[in-house]
Backbone as a chain_set.jsonl record, in Angstrom:
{"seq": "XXXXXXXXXXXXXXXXXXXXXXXXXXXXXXXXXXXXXXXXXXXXXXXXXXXXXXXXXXXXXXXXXXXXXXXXXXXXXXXXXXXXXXXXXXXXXXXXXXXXXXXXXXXXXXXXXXXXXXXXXXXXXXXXXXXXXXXXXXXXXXXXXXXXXXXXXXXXXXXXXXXXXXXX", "coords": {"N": [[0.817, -1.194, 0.0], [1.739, 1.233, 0.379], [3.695, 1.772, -1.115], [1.886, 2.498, -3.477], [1.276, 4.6, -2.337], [2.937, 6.761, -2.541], [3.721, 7.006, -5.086], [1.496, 7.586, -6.038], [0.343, 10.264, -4.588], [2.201, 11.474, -5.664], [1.889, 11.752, -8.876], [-0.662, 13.264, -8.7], [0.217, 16.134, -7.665], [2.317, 16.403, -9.979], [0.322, 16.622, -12.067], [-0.907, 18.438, -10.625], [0.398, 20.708, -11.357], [1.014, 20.773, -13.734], [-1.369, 21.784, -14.841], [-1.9, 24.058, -13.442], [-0.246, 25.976, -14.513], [-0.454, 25.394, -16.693], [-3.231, 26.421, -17.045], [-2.825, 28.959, -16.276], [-1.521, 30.204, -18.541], [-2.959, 29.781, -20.34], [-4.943, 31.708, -19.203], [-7.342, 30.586, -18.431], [-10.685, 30.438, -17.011], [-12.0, 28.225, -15.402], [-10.658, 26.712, -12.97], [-8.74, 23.797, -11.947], [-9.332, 22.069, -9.005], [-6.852, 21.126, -6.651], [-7.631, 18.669, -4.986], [-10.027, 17.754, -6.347], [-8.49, 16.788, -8.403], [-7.217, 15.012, -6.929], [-9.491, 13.954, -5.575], [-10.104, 11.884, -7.989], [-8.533, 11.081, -9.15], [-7.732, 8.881, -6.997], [-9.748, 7.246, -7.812], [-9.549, 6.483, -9.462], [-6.459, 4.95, -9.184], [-6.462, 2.246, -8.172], [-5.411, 0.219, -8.785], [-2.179, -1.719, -9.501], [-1.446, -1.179, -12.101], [-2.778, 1.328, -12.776], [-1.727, 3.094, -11.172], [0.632, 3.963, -11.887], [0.097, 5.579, -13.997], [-1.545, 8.825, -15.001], [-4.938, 9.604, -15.443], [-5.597, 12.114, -15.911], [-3.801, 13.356, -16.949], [-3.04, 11.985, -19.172], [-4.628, 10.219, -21.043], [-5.467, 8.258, -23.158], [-3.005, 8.828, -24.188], [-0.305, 7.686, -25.89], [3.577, 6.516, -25.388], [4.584, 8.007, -27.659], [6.256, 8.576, -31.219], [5.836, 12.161, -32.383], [4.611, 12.163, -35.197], [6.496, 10.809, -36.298], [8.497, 12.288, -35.961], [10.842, 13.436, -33.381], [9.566, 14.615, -29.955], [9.009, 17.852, -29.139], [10.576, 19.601, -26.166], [9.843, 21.739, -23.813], [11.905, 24.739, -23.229], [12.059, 25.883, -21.204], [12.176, 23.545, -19.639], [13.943, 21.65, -19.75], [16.728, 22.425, -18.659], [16.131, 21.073, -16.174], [15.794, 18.386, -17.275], [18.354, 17.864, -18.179], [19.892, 17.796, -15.662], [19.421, 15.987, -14.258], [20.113, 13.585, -16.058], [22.878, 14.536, -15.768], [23.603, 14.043, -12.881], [22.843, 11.107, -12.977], [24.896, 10.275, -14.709], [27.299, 10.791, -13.138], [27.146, 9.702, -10.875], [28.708, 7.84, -8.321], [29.481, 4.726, -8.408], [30.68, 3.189, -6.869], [31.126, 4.236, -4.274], [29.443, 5.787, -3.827], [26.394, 7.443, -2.778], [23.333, 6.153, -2.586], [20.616, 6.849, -1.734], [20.96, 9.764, -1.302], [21.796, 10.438, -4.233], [19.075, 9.646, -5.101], [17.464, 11.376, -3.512], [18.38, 14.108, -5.212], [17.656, 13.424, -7.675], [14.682, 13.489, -7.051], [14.6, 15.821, -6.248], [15.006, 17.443, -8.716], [13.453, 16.673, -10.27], [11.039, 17.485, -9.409], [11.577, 20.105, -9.945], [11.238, 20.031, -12.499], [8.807, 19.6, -13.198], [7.408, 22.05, -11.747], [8.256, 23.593, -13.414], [7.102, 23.041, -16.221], [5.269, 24.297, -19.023], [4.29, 22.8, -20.848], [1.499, 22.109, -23.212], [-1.456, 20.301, -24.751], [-1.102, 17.473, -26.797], [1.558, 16.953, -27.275], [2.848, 17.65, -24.206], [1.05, 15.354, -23.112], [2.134, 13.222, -23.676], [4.131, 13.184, -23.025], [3.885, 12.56, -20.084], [3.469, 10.348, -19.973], [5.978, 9.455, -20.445], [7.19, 10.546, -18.126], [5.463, 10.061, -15.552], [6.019, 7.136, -15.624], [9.348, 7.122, -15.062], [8.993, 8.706, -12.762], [8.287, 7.215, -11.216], [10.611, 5.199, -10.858], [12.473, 6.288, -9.572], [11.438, 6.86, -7.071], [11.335, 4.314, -6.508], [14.009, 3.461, -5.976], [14.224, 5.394, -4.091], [13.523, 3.975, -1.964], [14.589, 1.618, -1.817], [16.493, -1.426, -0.863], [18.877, -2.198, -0.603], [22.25, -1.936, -1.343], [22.578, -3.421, -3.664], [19.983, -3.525, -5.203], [19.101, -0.93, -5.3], [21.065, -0.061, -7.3], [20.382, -2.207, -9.347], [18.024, -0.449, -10.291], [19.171, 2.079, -10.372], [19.994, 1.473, -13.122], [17.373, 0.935, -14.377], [17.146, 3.671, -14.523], [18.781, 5.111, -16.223], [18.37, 3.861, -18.681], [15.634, 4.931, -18.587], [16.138, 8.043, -19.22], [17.705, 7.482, -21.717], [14.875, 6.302, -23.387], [13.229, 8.607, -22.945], [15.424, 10.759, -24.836], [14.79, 9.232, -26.953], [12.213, 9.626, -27.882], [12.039, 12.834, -27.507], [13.186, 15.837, -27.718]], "CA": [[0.0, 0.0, 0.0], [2.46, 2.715, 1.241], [4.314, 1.833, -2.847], [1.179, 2.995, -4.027], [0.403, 5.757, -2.107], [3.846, 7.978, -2.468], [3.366, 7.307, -6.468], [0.138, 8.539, -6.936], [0.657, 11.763, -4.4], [3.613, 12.531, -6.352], [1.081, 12.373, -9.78], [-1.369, 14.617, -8.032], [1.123, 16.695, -8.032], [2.787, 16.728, -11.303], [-0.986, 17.347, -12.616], [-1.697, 19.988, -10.147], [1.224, 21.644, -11.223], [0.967, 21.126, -15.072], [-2.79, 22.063, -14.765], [-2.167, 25.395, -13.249], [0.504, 26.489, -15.315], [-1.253, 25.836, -18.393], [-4.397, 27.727, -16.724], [-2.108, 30.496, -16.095], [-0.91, 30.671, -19.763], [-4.216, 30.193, -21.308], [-6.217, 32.447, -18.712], [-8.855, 29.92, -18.046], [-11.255, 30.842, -16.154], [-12.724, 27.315, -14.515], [-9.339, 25.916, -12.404], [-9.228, 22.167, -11.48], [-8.533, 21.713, -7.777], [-5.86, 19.543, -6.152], [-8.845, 18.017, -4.144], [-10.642, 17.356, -7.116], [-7.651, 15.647, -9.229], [-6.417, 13.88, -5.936], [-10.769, 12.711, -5.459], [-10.717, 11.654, -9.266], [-7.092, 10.102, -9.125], [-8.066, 7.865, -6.369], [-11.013, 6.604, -8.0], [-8.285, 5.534, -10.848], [-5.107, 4.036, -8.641], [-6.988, 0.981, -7.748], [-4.322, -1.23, -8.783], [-0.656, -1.44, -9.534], [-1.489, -0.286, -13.563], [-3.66, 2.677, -12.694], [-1.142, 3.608, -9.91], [1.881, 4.351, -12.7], [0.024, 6.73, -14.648], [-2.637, 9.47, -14.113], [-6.011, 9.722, -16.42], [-5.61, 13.446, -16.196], [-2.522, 14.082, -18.105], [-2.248, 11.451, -20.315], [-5.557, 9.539, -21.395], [-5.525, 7.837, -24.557], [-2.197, 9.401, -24.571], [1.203, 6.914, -25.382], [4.544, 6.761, -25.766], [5.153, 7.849, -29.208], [6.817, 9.912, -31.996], [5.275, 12.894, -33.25], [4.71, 11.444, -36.686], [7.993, 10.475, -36.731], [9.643, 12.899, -34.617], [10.803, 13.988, -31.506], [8.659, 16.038, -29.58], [9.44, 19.453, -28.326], [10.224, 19.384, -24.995], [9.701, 23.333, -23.473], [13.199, 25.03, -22.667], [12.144, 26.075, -19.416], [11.908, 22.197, -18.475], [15.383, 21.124, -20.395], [17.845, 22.053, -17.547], [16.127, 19.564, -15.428], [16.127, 16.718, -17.566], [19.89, 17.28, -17.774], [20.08, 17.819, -14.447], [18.97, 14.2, -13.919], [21.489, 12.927, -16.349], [24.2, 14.748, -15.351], [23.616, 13.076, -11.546], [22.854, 9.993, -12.686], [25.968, 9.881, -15.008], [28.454, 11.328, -12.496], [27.009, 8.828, -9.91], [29.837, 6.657, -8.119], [28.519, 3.634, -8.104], [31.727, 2.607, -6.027], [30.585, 4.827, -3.058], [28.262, 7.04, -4.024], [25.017, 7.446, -1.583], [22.058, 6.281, -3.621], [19.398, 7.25, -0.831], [21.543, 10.97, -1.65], [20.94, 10.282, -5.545], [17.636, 9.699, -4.933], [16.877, 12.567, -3.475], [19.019, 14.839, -5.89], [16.632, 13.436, -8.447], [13.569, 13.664, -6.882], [14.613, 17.697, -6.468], [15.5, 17.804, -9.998], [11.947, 16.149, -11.065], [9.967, 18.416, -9.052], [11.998, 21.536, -10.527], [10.921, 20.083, -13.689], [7.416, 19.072, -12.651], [7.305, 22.973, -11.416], [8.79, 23.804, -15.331], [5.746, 22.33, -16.916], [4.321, 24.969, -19.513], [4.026, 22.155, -22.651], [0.213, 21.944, -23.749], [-1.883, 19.622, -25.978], [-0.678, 16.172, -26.825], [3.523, 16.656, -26.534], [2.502, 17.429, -22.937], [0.327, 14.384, -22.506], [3.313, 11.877, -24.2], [6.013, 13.657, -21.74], [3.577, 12.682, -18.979], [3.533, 8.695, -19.92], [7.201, 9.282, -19.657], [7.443, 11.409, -16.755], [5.023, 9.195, -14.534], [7.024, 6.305, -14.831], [9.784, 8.024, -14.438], [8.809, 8.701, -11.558], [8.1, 5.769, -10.468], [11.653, 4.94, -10.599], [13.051, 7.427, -8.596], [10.893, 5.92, -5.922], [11.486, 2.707, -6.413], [15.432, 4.129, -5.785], [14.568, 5.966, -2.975], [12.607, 2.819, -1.059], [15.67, 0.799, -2.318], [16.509, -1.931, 0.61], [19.996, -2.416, -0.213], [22.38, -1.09, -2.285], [22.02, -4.295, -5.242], [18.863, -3.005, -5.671], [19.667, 0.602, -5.853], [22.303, -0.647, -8.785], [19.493, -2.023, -10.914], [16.958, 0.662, -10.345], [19.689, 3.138, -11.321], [20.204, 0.712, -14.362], [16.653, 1.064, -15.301], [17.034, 4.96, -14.914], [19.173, 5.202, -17.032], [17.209, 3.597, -19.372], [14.34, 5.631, -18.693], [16.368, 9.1, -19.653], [17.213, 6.916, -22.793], [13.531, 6.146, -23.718], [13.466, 10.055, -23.204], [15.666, 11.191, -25.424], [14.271, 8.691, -28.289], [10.946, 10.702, -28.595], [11.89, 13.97, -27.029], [14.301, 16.908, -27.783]], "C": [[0.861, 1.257, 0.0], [3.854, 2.813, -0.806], [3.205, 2.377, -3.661], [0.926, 4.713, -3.855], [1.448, 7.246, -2.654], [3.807, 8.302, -3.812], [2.152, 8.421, -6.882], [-0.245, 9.628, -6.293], [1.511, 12.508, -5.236], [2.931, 12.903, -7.742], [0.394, 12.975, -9.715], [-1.133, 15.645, -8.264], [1.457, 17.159, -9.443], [0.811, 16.901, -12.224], [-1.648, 18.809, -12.02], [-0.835, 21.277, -10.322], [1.406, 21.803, -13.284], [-0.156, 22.12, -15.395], [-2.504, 23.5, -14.5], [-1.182, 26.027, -14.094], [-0.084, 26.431, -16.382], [-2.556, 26.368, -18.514], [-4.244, 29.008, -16.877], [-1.897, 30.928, -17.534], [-1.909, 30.818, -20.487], [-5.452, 31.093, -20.401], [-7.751, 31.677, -18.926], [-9.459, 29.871, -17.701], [-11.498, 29.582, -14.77], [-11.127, 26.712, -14.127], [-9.865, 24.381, -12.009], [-8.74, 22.32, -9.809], [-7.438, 20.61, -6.993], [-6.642, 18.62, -5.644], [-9.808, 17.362, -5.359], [-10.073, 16.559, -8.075], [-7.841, 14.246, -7.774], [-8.211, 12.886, -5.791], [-10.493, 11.766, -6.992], [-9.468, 10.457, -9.765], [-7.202, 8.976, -8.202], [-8.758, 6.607, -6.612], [-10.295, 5.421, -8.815], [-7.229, 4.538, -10.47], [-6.296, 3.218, -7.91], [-6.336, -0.245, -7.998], [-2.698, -0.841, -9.422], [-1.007, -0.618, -11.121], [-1.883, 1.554, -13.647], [-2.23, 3.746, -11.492], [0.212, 4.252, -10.437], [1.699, 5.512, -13.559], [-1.496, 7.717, -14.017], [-3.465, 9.693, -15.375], [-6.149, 11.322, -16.764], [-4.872, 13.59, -17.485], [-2.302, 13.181, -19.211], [-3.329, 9.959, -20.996], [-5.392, 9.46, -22.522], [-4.097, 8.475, -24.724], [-0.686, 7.326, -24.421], [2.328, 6.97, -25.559], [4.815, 6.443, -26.897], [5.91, 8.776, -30.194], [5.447, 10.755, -32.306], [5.07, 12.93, -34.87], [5.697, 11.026, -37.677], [8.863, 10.874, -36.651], [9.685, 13.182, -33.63], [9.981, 15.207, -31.195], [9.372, 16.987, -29.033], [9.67, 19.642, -26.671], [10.307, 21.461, -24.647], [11.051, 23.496, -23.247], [13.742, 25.365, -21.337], [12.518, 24.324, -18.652], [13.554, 21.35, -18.995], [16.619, 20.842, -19.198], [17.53, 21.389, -16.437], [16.017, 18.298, -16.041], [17.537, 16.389, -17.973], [20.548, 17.202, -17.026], [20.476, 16.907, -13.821], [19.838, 13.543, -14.727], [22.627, 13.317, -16.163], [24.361, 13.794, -14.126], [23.293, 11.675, -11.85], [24.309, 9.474, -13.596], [27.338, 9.81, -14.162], [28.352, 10.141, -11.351], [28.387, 7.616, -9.465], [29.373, 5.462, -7.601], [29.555, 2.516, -6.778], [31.544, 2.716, -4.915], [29.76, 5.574, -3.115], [27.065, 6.635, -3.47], [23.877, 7.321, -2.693], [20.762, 6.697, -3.312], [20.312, 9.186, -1.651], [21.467, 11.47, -3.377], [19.459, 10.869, -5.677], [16.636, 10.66, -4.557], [17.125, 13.931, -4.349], [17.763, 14.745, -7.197], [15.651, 13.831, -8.087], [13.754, 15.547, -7.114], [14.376, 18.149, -7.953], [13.683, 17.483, -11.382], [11.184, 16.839, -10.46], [10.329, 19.753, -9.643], [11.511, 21.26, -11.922], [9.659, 19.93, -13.846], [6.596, 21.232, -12.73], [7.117, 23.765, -13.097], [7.675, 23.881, -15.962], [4.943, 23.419, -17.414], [3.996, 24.101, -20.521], [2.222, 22.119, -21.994], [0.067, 20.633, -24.756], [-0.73, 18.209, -25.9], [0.608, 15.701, -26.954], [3.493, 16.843, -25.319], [1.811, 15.749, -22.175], [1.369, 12.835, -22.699], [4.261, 12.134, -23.372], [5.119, 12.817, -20.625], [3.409, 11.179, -18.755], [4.555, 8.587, -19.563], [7.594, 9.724, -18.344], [6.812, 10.191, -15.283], [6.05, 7.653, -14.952], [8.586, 6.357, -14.538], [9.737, 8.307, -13.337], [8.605, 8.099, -10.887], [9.535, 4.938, -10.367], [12.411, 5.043, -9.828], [12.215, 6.923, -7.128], [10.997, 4.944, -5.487], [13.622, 2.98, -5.988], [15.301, 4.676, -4.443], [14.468, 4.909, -1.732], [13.918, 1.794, -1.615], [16.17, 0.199, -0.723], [17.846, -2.117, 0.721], [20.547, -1.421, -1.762], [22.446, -2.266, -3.768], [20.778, -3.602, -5.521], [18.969, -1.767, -6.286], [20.192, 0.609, -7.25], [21.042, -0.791, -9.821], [18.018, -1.185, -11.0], [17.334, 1.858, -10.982], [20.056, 3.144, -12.646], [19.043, 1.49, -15.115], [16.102, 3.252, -15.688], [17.226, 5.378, -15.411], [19.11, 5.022, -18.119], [15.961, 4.421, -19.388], [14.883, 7.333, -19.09], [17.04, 8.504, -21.168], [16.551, 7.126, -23.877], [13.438, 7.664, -23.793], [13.585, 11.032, -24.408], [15.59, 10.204, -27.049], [12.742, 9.258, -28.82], [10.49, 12.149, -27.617], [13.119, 14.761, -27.186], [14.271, 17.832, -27.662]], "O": [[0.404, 2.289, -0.492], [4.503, 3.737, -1.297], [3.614, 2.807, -4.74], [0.606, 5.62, -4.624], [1.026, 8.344, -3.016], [3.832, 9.493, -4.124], [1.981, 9.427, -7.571], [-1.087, 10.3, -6.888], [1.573, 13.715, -5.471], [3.105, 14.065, -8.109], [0.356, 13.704, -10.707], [-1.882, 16.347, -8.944], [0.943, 18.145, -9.972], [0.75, 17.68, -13.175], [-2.358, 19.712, -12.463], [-1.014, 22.394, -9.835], [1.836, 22.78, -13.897], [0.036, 23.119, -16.089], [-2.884, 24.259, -15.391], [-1.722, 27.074, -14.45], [-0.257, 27.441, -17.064], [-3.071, 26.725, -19.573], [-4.965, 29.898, -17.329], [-2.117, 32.121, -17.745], [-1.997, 31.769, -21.264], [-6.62, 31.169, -20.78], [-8.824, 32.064, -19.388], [-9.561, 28.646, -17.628], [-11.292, 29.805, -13.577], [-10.453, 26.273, -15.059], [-11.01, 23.963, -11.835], [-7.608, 22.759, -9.607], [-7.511, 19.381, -6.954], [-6.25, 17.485, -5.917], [-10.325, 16.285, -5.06], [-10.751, 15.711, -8.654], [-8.347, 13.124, -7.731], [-8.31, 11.661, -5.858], [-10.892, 10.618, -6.796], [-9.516, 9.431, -10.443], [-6.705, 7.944, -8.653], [-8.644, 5.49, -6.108], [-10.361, 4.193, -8.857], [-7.014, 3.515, -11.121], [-6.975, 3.782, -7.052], [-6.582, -1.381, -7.589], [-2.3, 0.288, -9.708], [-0.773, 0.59, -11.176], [-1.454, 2.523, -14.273], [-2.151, 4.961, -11.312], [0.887, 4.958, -9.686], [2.591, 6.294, -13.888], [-2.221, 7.477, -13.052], [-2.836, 9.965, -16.398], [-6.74, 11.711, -17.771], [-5.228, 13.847, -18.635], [-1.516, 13.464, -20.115], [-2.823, 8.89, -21.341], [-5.143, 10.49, -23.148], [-4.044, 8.741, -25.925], [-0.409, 6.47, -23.581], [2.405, 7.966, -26.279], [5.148, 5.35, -27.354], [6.146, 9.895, -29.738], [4.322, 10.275, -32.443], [5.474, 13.859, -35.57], [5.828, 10.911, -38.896], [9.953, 10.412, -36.99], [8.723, 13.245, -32.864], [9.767, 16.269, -31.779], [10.422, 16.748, -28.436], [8.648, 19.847, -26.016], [10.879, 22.233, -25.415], [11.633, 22.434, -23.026], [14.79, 25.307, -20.695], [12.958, 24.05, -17.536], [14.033, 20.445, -18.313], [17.206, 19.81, -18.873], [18.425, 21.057, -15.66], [16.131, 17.242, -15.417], [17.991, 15.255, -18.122], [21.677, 16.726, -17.144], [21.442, 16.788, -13.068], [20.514, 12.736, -14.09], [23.547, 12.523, -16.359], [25.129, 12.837, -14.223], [23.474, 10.919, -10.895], [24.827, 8.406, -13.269], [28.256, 9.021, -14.386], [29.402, 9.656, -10.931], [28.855, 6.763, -10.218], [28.933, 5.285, -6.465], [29.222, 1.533, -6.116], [31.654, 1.724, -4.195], [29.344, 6.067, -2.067], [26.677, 5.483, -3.667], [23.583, 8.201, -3.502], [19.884, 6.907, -4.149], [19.851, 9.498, -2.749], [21.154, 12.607, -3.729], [18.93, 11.901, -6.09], [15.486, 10.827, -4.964], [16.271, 14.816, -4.295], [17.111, 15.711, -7.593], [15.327, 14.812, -8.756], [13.176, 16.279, -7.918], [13.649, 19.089, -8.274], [13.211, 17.831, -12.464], [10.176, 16.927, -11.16], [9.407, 20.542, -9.847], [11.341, 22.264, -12.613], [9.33, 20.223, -14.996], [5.672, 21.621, -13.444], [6.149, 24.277, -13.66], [7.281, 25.007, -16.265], [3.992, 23.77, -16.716], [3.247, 24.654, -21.326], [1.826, 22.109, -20.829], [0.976, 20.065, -25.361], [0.203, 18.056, -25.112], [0.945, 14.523, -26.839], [4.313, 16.056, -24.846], [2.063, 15.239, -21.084], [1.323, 11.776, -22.073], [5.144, 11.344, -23.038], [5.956, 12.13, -20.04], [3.237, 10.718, -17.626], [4.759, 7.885, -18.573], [8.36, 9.092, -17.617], [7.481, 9.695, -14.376], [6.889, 7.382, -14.093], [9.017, 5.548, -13.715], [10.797, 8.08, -12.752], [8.725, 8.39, -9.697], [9.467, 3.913, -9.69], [13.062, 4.129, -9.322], [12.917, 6.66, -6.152], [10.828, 4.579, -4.323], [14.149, 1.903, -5.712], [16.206, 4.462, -3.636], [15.175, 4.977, -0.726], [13.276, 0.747, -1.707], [16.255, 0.885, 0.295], [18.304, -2.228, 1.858], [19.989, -0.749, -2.63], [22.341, -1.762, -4.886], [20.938, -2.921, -6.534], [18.942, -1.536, -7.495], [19.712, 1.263, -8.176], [20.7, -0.02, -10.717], [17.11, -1.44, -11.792], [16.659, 2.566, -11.729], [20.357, 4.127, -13.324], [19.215, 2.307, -16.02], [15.339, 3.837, -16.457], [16.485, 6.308, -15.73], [19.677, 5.82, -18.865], [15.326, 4.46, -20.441], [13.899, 8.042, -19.297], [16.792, 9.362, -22.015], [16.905, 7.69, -24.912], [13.607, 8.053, -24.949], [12.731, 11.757, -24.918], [16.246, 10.493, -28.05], [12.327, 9.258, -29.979], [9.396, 12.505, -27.179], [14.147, 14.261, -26.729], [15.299, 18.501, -27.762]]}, "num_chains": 1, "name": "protein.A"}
């Protein structure tokens, strides 16, 4: 339960923070509330599938090209997704603190979370990547030893990757 719950606060989140930023930019009048994602998101994480992504940001949405290219990622949100590969490249896997990682990222994904002006359906394909994604970084932080840590930071690395194959 408690693997579920830190995921799908943290998508709450990254919706209540895309959501108002792209209120703000398009002067929308009707706002969504955090209370009203977080009731509506609940209804949705009912099992491990629902619990990886969020129906807000990314319904009918999947990981794909833009008809055969990379999508746009905003510029404001850029120096945190190299943020996150700089720290996970520099990482010493010899001694390096992966609970200390872990949190370096998480900073670096909420500064980018914060970032979040994309719109329309290159927004909703970042957000298939982003939520699991994020679900990584969790699964890193909750890490019981450091083998684990190792192939969680494996598949992170992989997941900035996947990234930069339909996003630039």
């Amino acid at each position: 339960m408690k693997r579920l719950f830190i995921p799908a606060i943290m998508a709450v989140a990254i919706v209540a923070s895309c959501e108002k930023k792209n209120e703000q930019a398009e002067n929308v009048e009707n706002t969504t509330t955090t209370e009203q994602v977080a009731e509506n998101h609940d209804h949705h994480a009912t099992s491990d599938e629902h619990a990886t992504t969020d129906e807000h940001s990314t319904e009918g949405a999947t990981l794909e090209l833009d008809n055969g290219k990379k999508w746009k990622t905003n510029a404001e949100m850029l120096p945190f997704i190299n943020e996150q590969e700089k720290l996970l490249k520099n990482y010493d896997h010899a001694k390096g603190d992966y609970q200390k990682l872990a949190a370096n990222l998480a900073s670096a994904n909420d500064k980018l979370v914060q970032s979040c002006t994309m719109t329309g359906k290159s927004h909703d394909v970042l957000h298939v990547w982003l939520n699991d994604h994020l679900q990584f970084i969790n699964q890193l932080k909750n890490a019981a030893n450091k083998e684990e840590a190792e192939q969680t930071i494996a598949v992170l690395d992989n997941s900035m990757a996947k990234y930069h194959t339909y996003f630039e």
